[in-house]
N, C-alpha and C positions, 0 to 999 in steps of 0.2 A: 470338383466339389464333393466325390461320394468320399473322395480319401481326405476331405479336410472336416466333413463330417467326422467321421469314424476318428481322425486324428485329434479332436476336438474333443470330442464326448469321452476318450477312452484318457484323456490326460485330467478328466473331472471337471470339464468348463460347461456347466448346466444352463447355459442361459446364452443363445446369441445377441450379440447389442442390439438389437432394433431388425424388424423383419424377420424373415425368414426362409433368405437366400441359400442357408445351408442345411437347417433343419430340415428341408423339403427330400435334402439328398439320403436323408436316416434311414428309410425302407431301403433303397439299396446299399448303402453298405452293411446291413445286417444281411442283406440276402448275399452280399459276396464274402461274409463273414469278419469283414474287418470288424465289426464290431459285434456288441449280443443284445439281447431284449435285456437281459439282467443289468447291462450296464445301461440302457436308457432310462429303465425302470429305478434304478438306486437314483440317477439325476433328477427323474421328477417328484422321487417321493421328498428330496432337499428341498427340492422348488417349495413343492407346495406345504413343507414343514417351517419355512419360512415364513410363507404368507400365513399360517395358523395363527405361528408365534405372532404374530402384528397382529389381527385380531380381524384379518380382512372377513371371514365369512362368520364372527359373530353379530350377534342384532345389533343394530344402533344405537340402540339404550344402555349399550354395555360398552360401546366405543363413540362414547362424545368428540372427544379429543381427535378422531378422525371423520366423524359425519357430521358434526354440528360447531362449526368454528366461526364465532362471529367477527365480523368485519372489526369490532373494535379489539380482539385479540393481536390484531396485528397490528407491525408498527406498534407498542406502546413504549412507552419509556423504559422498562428492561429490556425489552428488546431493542432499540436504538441505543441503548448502553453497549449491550453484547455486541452489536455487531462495530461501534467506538471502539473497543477492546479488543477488538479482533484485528479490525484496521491499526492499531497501536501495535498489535504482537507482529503483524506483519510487514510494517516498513523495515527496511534494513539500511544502517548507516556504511557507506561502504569507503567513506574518510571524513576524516576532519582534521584539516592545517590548523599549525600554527599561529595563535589569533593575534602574536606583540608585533607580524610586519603592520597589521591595520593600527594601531597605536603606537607605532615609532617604538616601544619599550615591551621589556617582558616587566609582567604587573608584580612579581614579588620573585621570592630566592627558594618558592617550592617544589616548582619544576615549569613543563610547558605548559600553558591555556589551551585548548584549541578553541575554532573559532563558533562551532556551537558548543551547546545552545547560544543562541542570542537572549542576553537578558537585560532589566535595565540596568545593571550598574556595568557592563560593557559597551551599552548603547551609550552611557555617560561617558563611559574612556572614549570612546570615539569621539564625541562630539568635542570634550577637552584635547582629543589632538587635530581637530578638523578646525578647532576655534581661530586659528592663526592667520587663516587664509582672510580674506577684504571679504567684507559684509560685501550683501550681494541679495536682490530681490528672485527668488525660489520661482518656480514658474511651476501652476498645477495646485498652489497651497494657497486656499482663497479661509474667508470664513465666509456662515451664511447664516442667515435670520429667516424668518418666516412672515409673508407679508399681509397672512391674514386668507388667503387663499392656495393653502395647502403648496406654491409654489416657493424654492429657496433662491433668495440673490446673493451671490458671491464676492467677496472684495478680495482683495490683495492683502495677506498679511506681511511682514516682516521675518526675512530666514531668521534673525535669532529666536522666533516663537515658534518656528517650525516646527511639527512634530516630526516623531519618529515616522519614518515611512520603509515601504521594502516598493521595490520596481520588480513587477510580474510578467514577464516574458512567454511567450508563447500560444501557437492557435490552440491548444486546447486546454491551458489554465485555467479559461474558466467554463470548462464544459464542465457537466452533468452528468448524464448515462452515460458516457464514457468512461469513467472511473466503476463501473459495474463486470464490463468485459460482455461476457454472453452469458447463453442461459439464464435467463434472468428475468423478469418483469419489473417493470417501472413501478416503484413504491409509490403509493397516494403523498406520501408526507416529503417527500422530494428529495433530492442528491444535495451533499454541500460539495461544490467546486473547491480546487487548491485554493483559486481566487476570492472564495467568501469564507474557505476556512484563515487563510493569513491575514484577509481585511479584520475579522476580529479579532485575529492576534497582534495587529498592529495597535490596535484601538484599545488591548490591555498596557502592551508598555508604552503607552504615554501616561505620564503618572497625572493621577484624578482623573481621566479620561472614562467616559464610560456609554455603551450603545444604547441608542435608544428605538423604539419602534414607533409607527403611525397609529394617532387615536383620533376615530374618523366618530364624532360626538353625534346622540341619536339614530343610530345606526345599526341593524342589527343583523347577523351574517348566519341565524340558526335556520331559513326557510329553505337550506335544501338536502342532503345525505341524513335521512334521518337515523343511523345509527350511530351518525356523532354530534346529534341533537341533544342525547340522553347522558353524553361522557359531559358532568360536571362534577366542580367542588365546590367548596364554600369561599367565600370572602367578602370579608367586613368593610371593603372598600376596591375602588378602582383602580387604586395601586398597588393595593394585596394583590387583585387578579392580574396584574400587570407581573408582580415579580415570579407570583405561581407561574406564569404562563413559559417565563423566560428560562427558570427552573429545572421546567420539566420538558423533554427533548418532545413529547409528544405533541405539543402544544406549537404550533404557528400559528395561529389566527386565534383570536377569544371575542366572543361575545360577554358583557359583567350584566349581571341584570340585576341594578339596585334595589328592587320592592321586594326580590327575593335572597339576595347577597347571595346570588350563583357566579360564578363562573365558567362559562361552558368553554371545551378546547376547543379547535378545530385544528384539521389536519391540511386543507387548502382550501381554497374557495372556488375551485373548477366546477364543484356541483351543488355550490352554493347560490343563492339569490339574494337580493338584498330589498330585504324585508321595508316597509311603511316605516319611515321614523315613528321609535317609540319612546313615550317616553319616560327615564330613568333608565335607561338601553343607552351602552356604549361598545363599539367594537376595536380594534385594531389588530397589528401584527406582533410578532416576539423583534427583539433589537435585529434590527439588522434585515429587515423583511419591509414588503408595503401591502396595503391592501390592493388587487389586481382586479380590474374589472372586467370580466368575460363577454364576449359581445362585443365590446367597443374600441374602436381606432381614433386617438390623439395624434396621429400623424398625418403627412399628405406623403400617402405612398408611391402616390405616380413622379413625386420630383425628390422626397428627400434621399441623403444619401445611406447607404445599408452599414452596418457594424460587422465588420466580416472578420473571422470568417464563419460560414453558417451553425448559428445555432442553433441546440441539440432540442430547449424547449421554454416554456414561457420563465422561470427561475432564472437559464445563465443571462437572457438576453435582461433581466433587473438588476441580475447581480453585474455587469458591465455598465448600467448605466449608473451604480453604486460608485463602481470605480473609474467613470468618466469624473473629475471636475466639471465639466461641461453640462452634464448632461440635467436633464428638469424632469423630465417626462419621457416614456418610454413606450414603444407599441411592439407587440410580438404577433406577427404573421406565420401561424400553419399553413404548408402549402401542399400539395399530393407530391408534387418533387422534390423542391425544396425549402424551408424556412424562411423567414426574415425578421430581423432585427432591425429597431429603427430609435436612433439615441437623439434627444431632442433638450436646445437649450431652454425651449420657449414652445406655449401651447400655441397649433399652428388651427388646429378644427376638433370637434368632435364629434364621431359619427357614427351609426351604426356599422357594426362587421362582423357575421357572423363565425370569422376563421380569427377573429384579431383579442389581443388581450391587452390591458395598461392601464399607466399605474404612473403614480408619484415615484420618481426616484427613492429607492430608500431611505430613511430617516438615519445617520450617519453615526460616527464614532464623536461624539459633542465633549467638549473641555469642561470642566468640573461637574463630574459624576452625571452627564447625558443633557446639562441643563444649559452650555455654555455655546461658544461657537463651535459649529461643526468643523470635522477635520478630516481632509484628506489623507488617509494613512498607505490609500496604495495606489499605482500608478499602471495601469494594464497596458502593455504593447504588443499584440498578438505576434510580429515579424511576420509567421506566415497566413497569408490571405485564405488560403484555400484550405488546407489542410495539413496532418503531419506530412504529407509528402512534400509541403513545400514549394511546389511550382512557380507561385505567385511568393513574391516579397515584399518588404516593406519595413525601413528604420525609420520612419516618419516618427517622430515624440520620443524616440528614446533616448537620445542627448539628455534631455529636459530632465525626462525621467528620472535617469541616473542623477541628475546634478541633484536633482530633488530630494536624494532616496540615502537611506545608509546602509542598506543591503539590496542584493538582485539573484532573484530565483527564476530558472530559464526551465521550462516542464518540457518536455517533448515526449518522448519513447515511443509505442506501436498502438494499433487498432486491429477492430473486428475487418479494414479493407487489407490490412496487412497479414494478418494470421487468426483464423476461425477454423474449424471442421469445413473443408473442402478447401480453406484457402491456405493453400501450405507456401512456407516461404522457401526460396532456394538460394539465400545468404543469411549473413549473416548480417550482414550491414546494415543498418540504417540507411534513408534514403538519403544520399549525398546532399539535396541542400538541406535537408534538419541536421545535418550532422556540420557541415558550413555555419549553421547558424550558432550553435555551442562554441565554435571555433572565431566565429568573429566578436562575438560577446565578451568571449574571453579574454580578446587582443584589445578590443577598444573600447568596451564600457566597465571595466574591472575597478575604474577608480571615481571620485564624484568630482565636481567642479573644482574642488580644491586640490587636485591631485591626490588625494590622498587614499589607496585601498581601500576598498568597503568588502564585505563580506560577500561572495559569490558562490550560490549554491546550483546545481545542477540536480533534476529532478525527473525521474523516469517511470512511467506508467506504463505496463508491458505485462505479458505471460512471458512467452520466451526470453533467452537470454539473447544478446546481440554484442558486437562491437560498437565499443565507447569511442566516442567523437575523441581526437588527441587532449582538448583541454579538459574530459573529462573523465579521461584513464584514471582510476582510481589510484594505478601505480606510478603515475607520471606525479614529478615534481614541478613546479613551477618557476621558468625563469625569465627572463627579460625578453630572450628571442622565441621563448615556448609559454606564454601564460594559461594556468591552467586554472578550474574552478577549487578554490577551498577546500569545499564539501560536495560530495556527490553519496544521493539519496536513491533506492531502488525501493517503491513500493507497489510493486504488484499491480492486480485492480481492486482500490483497496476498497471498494463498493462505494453504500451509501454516504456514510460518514469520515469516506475517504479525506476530504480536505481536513475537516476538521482535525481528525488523527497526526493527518503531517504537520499541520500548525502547532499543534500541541508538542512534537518533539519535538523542530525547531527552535521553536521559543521556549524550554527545556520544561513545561509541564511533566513530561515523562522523560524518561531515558531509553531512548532504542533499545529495543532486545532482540530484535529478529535477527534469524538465520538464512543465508542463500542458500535454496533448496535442490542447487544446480549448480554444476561447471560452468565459469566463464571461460571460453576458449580464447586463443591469442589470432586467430585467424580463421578465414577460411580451408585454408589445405590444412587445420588440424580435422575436419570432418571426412566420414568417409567419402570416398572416390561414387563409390558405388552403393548403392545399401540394398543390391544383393548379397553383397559379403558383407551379412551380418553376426559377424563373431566380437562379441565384447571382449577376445584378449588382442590383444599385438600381431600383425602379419606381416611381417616383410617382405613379402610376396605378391602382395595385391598392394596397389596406388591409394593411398589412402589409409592404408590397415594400421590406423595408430591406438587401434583399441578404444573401448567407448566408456565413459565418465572419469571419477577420480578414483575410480577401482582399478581400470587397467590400463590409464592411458600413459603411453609412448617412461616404460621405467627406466630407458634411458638417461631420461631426461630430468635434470634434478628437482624435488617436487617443490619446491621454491618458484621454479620458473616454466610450472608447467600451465598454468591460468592465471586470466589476469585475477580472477577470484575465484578462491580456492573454495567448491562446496563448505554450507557449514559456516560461512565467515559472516560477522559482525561488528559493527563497534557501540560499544555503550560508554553513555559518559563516568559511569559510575567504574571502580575499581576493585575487582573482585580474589579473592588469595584463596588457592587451594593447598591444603595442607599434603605436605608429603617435601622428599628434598627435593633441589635444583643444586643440579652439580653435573660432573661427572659420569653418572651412573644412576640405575635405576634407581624408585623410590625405595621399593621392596620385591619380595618374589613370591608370587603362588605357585603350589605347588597341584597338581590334578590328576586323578587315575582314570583311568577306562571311565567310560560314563558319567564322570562326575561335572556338573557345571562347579563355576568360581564364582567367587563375590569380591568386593573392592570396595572399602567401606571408607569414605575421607570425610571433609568438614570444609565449606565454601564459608567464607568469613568476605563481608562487603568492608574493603578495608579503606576506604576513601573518608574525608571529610568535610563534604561538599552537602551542608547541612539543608543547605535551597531545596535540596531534591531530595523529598521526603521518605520517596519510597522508589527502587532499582530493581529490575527484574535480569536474572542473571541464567542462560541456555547451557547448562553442564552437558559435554559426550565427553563419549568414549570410545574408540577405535580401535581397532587389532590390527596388527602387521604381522602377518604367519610367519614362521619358520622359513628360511633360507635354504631347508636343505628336502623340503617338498619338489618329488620328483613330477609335478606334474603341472599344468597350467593355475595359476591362483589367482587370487584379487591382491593388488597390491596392498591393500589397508582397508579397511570399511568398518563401518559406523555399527555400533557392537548396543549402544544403551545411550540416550539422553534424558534429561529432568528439566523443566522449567523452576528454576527458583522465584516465583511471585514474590515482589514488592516485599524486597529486602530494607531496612533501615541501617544506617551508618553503624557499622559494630557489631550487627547480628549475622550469627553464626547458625550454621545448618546442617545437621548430618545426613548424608547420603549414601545410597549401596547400590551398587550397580553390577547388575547378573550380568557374567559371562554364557552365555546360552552357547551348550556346548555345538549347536548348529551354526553360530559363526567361524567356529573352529573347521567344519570340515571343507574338503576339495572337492568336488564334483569331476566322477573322472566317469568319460564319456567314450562312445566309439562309434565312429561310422559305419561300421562293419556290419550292416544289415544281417548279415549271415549269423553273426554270432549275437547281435540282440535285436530282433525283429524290430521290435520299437524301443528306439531311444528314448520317448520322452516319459515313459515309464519303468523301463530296464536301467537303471542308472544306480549307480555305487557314489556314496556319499561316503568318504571315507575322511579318520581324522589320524593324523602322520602326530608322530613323538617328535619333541622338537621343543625349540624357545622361541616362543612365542611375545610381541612385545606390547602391550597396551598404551594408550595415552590419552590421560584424562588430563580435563582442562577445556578452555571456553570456546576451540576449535579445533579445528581437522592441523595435526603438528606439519609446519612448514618445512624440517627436515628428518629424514629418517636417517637410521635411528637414535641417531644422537638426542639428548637431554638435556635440550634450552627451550621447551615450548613455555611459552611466556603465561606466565600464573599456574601453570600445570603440571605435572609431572607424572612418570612414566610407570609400570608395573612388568617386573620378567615375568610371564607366565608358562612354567615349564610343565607339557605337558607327555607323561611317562612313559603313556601306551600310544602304538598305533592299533585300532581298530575302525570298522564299521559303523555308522550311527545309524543303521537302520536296526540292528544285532540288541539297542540298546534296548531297555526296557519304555513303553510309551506313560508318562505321567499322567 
């Protein structure tokens, strides 16, 4: 520990992460000279130049913004925007097929479709090539009325009125905090699940469809959190503060109070009460939400059966009884172990319970503009009972489903039991039956009662990277004896407004723009053997030693087929032209002397005319492939400059520059040789070698070197004159 002090502190790492297992050892390695007071002394004076700058040790009246933050600051609707927008930049599309096998035909002589977005004038080709098959009664698609006591009865409609539906697969579709990851606290204003973000994307493309929420009459929800007592606005009526409410993301619950034409938000009713009927007081929820009542069990929990598998909190277990057809009433059981969920056709009791919470089913996606019969738009079938591990299964309803549905989206990916701080994974695989489950999905619910393809998306919630189930290799095509999913989606943990983000691309509100920020490897034995031998280039010598990311791994190997996804990679539906040639040969050639950085000045034009999608946000890099004839260990390629082009319109043109920093340029050349540089991690020669250097700009990391067909992109020689030192140079 005294050497990894002193190794520590002298390389300029001022801060141990937590504790102080090693800072303890500082007195002695000062005293055996590895290290000196002057160098602990320049560390703390950063430290605590830092906390200055932040304003930690002025008064309070001079740093509001850190001592005095009120509860209504958070969570508001900028802030549930930003963090929408954040979840939007970070889905990444990782394919999307060919959408004319689902419609028998390719739709014109412009080129391919693919099969996202789902929009309605594709959900219409569908139905016009699904129209052929025998009329046939839908199972799942009821209407319902309301009988005067807040409870709905369902009847059996007719498949030709069917709406649009999607079939949602998986145990944690429609979870919650899981979409968070760690770190983290539970927001007062709650998670949207994938499950309640596509149930209102469902409920938009049925045309005149629209959500509606519960209005629970004389009833008033302001007697409990009183600092969102005081967050009102104005309206002139009960359905001004109905559409205010639906509006503005901050808004789930409202109290209207007509003698004063307020509208109060609220954010949930967990520390709410419900106030004496008052009256000219009306309360309810935003579309797609119920009022929930804290305290109380609508169930008989010692007989009926559970909704597995366990949910995360009182939100997924509503939003499932949303997405039961079945379901009337619903009760959510905290437990100190574990949870319950309890989905209900019919009120059986009601009682007190001081762990229990329920509620009306939510008020649904209704036929003409919220006012008509309600409709089924989504059809929930966990497969797995227990967990993503899967142990437990179950294709109970999903026939049905499918027959019902004109798209199916299967969620799976990883959790905090699979990979967190202390819980390290030691594969790469997914657990065999979640990866079974993608695989059997694919083989036998890929089409609907009619035979005929429906869209099938594959959907992954994860930090790490992992091996893709076969039908949802990104690189795999699809064929009779190997069916694969369509589309396959990687979005991270894309937090609170996770669902709602992936809805939104889907059903093509936005256009993907995210980038993978990581190698997809093709296996396990591409990872090291050992991760003692921890050298980032290539070793043929140690088991394992293929070198670590898409800097140096195994150059062998042609970089086409060195991941199944290649850092950096994307797809958006929009189509973007970078100017410069495609040919042959470089674009152009910079030229560079001693110390000098380069610039690369082009023009990104959104050349598509796909006028539905208002606005394209488009990830420009840039990458360098050094010299060939550097005598020493290098990076094969690396990421040199990127730009986010925001919400491009059809025809608009962007000029961009992007600095060659001539510290991507240099080699790091190193030596074991204690004798000749005591310490490595400071004695070290960054040198930059004369040479031709190759750049490549365009919407990812180029598929092959150095050749000049990266698709929308193109290439820059950058020849540089001198070999020198970059430490020699002058510091800006």
């Amino acid at each position: 520990m005294t050497c990894a002090a002193a190794t520590g502190i002298n390389a300029g790492c001022d801060q141990e992460g937590g504790g102080s297992i090693v800072i303890d050892y500082m007195a002695d390695a000062i005293a055996e000279g590895l290290t000196t007071e002057d160098k602990v002394t320049a560390s703390a004076r950063r430290l605590f130049r830092a906390r200055i700058d932040l304003g930690f040790f002025d008064p309070p009246s001079l740093t509001p913004s850190l001592t005095n933050v009120p509860f209504s600051a958070i969570c508001t609707d900028a802030n549930l925007r930003a963090s929408l927008s954040a979840a939007r930049d970070g889905i990444v599309l990782l394919k999307n097929a060919d959408f004319s096998p689902i419609t028998g035909a390719a739709t014109d002589g412009s080129g391919v479709e693919s099969v996202l977005p789902i929009t309605a004038d594709k959900i219409s080709r569908m139905r016009q090539a699904r129209s052929k098959r025998s009329s046939q009664k839908v199972a799942g698609l009821h209407a319902h009325h309301n009988d005067g006591n807040s409870r709905q009865k369902r009847t059996t409609i007719d498949s030709s009125s069917a709406p649009f539906a999607f079939t949602v697969v998986g145990p944690t579709a429609s979870a919650t905090t899981w979409l968070k990851g760690n770190y983290d606290q539970p927001p007062a204003w709650g998670v949207i699940s994938i499950l309640e973000g596509l149930y209102h994307a469902a409920c938009k493309l049925n045309d005149g469809a629209g959500m509606v929420g519960q209005i629970v009459g004389n009833a008033d929800l302001r007697g409990g959190d009183a600092s969102d007592t005081n967050f009102s606005v104005s309206a002139t009526s009960l359905n001004d503060c109905v559409e205010q409410c639906n509006r503005d993301l901050n808004c789930n619950y409202f109290t209207f109070d007509q003698p004063t034409q307020l509208c109060y938000y609220l954010r949930d009713t967990k520390a709410l009460t419900f106030v004496a009927p008052t009256e000219g007081v009306t309360s309810g929820s935003r579309a797609g939400l119920t009022v929930m009542q804290y305290g109380y069990s609508l169930a008989n929990i010692t007989s009926d059966a559970l909704s597995l598998p366990t949910p995360q909190d009182e939100r997924e277990c509503s939003i499932r009884c949303l997405a039961d057809p079945e379901c009337l009433v619903f009760t959510f059981v905290s437990g100190i172990l574990e949870n319950s969920c309890y989905l209900r056709p019919s009120l059986s009791s009601s009682e007190e319970n001081a762990y229990a919470v329920s509620g009306d089913s939510p008020k649904k996606c209704a036929a003409n503009s919220g006012t008509g019969s309600i409709l089924d738009v989504t059809h929930f079938v966990p497969y797995c009972l227990d967990s993503l591990f899967c142990t437990q299964t179950s294709a109970e309803g999903l026939a049905e489903a499918v027959a019902a549905s004109d798209a199916i989206v299967v969620v799976g990916g990883l959790d905090m039991w699979m990979e967190a701080e202390t819980v390290d994974r030691h594969t790469l695989d997914l657990p065999a039956p979640q990866s079974q489950m993608f695989d059997l999905i694919a083989a036998n619910y890929s089409t609907n009662s009619g035979g005929n393809p429906i869209p099938s998306l594959a959907v992954f919630v994860h930090g790490g990277t992992f091996l893709f189930p076969a039908s949802a290799n990104p690189k795999n095509s699809s064929s009779s004896s190997s069916p694969t999913f369509r589309a396959v989606i990687t979005a991270g943990y894309p937090s609170m407004m996770g669902g709602l983000a992936l809805a939104d691309i889907i059903t093509g509100k936005v256009s993907p723009s995210g980038k993978v920020a990581a190698s997809w490897y093709t296996s396990n034995e591409d990872l090291p053997y050992d991760l003692s031998h921890e050298s980032f280039y290539p070793n043929a010598s140690v088991v394992g030693g293929n070198g670590y990311t898409y800097r140096f791994f195994k150059p062998e190997v042609p970089a086409a087929q060195r991941f199944v996804v290649d850092f950096g990679f994307g797809l958006t539906y929009a189509t973007f032209a970078y100017n410069g040639s495609v040919g042959a040969g470089p674009a152009m050639t910079v030229s560079i002397g001693q110390c000098q950085d380069a610039e690369v000045t082009f023009t990104v034009t959104r050349s598509d005319s796909v006028d539905s999608l208002e606005n394209a946000t488009e990830i420009a890099q840039m990458y360098i492939m050094p010299a060939p004839t550097i005598p020493y260990p290098h990076p094969l390629i690396r990421l040199t400059d990127f730009l986010q082009l925001r919400d491009m319109k059809v025809g608009e043109a962007r000029d961009v520059a992007f600095k060659v920093d001539i510290l991507f340029l240099t080699t790091v050349i190193d030596s074991n040789d204690l004798a000749v540089k005591p310490n490595i991690y400071t004695n070290i020669t960054r040198r930059v070698f004369a040479g031709n250097y190759t750049l490549s700009v365009g919407p990812s990391l180029p598929t092959t070197q150095p050749t000049f067909d990266n698709a929308g992109g193109f290439y820059v020689n950058l020849v540089v004159t001198d070999t020198y030192d970059y430490d020699d140079c002058p510091v800006v």
